[in-house]
C-alpha positions in Angstrom: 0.0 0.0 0.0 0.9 3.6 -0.6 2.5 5.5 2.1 1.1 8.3 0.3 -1.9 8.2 -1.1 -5.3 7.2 0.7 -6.3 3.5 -0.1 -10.3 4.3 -0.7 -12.8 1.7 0.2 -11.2 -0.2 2.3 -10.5 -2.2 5.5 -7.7 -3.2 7.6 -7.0 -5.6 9.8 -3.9 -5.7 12.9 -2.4 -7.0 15.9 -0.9 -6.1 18.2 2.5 -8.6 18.8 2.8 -7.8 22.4 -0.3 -7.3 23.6 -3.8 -9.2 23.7 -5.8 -6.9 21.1 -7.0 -7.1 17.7 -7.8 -4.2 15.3 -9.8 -2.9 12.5 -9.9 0.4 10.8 -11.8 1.3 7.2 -11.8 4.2 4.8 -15.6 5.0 2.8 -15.3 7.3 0.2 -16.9 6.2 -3.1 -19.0 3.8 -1.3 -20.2 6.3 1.0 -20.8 9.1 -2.0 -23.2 5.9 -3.5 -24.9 5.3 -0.7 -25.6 9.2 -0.6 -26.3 10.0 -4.4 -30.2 9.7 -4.2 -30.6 11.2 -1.1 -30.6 14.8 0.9 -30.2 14.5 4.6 -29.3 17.2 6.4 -25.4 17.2 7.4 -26.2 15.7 11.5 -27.7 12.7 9.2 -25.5 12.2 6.8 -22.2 12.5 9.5 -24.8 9.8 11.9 -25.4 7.7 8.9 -21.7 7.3 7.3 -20.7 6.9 10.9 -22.9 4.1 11.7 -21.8 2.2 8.1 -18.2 2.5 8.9 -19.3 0.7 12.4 -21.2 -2.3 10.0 -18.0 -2.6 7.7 -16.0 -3.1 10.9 -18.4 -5.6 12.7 -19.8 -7.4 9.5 -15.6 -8.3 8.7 -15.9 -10.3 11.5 -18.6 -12.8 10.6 -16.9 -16.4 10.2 -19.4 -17.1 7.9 -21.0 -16.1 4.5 -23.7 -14.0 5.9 -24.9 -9.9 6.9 -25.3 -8.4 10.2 -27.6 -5.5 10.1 -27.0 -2.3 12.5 -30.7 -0.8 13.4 -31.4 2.5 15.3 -35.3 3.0 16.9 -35.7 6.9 18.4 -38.4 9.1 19.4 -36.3 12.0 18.1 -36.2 13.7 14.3 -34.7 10.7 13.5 -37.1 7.5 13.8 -35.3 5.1 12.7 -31.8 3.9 11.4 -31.0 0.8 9.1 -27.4 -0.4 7.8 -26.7 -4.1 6.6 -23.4 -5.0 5.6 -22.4 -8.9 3.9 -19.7 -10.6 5.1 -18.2 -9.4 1.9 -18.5 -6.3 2.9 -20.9 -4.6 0.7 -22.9 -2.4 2.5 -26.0 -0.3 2.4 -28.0 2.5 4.5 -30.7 4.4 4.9 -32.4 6.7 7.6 -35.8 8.0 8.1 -36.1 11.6 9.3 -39.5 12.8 10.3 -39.2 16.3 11.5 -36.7 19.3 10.7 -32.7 18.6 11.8 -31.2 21.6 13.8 -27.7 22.1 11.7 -26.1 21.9 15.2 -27.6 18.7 16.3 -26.1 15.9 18.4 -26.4 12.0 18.6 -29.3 12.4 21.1 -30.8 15.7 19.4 -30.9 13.4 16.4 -32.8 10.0 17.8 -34.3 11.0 21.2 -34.6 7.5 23.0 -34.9 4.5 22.0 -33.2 0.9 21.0 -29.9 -0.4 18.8 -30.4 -3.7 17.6 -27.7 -5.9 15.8 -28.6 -8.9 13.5 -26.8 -11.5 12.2 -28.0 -14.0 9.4 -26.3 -16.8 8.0 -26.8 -17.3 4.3 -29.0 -20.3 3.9 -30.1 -20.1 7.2 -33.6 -19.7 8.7 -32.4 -18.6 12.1 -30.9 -15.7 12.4 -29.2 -13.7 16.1 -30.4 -10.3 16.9 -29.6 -8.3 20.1 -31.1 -5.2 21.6 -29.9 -3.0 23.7 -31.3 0.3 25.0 -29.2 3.0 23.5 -26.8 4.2 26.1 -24.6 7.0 25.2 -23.8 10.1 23.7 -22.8 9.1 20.5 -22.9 6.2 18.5 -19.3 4.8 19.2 -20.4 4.7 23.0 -23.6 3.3 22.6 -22.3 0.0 20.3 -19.4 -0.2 23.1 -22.3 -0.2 25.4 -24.3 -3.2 23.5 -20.7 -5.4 23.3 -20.3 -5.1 27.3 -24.0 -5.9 28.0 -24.6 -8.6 25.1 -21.3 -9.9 24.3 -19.3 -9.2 27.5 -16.4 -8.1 24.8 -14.6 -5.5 25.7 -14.8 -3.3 22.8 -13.6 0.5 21.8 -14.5 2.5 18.8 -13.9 5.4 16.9 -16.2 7.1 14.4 -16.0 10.0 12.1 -17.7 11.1 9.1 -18.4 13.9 6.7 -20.2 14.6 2.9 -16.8 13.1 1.3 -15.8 10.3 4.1 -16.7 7.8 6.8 -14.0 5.8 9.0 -14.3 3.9 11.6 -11.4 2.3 14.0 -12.3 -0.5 16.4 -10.4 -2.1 19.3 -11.2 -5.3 21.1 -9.1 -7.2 23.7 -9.1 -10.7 22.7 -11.5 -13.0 24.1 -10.0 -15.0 27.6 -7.7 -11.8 28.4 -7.7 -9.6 31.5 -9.1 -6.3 30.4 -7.1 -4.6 33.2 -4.3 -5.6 31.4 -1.3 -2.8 30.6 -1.3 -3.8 27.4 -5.2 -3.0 26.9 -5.0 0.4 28.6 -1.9 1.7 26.4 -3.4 0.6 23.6 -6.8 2.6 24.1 -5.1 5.7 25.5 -3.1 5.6 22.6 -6.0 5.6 20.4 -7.7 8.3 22.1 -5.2 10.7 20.5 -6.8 10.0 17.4 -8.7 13.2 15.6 -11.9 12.7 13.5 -9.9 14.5 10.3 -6.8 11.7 11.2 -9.3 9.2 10.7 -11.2 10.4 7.7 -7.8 11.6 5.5 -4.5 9.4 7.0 -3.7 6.4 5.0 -4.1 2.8 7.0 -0.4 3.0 7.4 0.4 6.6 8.3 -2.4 6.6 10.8 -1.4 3.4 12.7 2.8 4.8 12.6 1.2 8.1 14.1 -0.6 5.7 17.1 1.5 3.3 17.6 5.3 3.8 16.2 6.4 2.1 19.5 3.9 -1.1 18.7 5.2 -3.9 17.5 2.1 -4.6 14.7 0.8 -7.0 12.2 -1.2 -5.4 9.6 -2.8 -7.8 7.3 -3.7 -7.2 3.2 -6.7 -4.6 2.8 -10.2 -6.2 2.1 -12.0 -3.4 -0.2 -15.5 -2.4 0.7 -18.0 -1.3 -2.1 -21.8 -0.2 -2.0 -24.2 -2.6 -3.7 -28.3 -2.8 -3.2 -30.1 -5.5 -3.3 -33.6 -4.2 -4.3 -35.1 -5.8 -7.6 -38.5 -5.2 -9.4 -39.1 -9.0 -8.1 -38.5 -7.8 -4.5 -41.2 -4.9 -4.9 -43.9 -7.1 -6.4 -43.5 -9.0 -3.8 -44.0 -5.6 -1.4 -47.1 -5.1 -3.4 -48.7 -8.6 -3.4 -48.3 -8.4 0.4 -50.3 -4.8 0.6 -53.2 -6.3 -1.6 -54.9 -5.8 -4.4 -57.9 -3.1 -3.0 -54.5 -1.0 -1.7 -53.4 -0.9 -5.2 -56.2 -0.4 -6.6 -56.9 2.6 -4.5 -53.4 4.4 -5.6 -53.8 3.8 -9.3 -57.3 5.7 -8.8 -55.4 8.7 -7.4 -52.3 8.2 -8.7 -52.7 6.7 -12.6 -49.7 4.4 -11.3 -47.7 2.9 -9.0 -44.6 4.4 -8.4 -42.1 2.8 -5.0 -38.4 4.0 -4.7 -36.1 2.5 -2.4 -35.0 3.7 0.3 -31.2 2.3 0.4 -30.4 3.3 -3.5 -33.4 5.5 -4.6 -33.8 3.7 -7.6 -37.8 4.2 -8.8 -40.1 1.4 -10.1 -42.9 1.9 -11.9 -46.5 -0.2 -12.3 -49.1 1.3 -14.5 -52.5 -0.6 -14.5 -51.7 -3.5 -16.8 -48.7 -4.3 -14.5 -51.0 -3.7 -11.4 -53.5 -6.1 -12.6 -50.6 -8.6 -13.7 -49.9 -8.8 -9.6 -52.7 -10.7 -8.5 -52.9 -13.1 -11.3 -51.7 -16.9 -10.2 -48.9 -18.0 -12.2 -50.1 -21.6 -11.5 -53.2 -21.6 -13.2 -53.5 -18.5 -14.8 -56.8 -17.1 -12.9 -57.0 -14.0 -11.3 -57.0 -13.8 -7.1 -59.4 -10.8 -7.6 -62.4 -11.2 -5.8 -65.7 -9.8 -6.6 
């Protein structure tokens, strides 16, 4: 890698030789500019939302299997609700609901009130699928995921967020499991890291930001994974959506409407349904008869 230049889209992965901790730090930049094109959140949203998908790229790279975990945020405030789902490939994808006007100076609370943080993790191929909530508890949203590992995975965990319109990066620090937390080599490691400045994190190269920490660490820093922005939505997916609202439902937005029009809300990609594709809904592929009911 470049000691000069930024390596974009991408995730690291380190140890430390002589002490009991393992790292993680990632760089969003055309990824997070994707995830942003079709949207137009105030800047408190956009900084909470890159922040929260540099926090899925760093806890999705550490699924052991081909899967997602999915990062959700419930609040009473402005903002409602908060969804980002990375693959254990690490593509990644997010969207947040905002139902009330954002103050330009507003804060992690300011932004969701009270409320939950749940974390989901599904296998591929899998029925069953992990979640955990966890009131939030915290200031910001590096506190309150360090408070969900100590209550749900009694994993001492650190992390460091930061974003902005052009960039979201994320370091994270966890003692490895079986070691005493209390441990000297935990506390200079963290102390270390608490050095760190948002702009450090957003702008410094893998390398030249881990020299800056820890010069006097012996560490192991493994080949850069890259990390890319990919939806999943398909025109298959939203007939499905439809099927599930019913036919009357439909019916009654083509009345007002002439058509049905969905975007979604991770890529803002539009589908459209005028009345010939409505109708084609609710007909049974199996024997060719309509479901409607008269």
């Amino acid at each position: 890698m470049s000691e000069s230049g930024k390596q974009a889209d991408s995730l690291h992965r380190f140890l430390f030789e002589e002490a009991p901790v393992r790292g993680e730090l990632v760089h969003l930049d055309s990824s997070w500019q994707a995830a942003l094109e079709h949207s137009d959140y105030p800047a408190p949203v956009r900084s909470l939302l890159g922040q929260a998908m540099a926090a899925a790229s760093l806890l999705a790279s550490t699924l052991k299997f081909e899967g997602a975990m999915t990062l959700q945020v419930q609040g009473d405030g402005p903002v409602s609700l908060m969804v980002v789902q990375c693959s254990s490939e690490l593509v990644i994808r997010g969207t947040a609901q905002v139902q009330s006007e954002v103050a330009s100076t507003a804060g992690f609370r300011e932004l969701l009130g009270e409320g939950t943080m749940a974390i989901t993790i599904e296998q591929q191929g899998q029925s069953e699928r992990y979640q955990g909530i966890v009131p939030m508890e915290g200031d910001d949203l590096a506190t309150c995921l360090e408070a969900y590992f100590d209550r749900s995975e009694q994993l001492p965990t650190r992390l460091w967020l930061t974003a902005d319109s052009d960039a979201a990066s994320g370091l994270l620090l966890q003692l490895v499991p079986g070691e005493d937390e209390g441990g000297e080599g935990w506390n200079r490691v963290i102390t270390l890291a608490d050095t760190v400045k948002g702009e450090e994190l957003r702008v410094l190269p893998a390398r030249q930001l881990l020299h800056r920490l820890y010069h006097e660490e012996n560490l192991r820093l493994f080949e850069a994974r890259p990390v890319s922005f990919r939806c999943t939505c398909s025109r298959e997916k939203i007939v499905d959506v439809l099927r599930r609202l019913g036919q009357e439902e439909i019916e009654e937005v083509l009345e007002e409407q002439g058509q049905v029009q969905v975007a979604c809300e991770f890529c803002g990609r539009h589908y459209y349904f005028d009345r010939v594709d409505a109708a084609a809904l609710f007909i049974d592929a199996s024997s060719g008869q309509s479901t409607t009911r008269h």
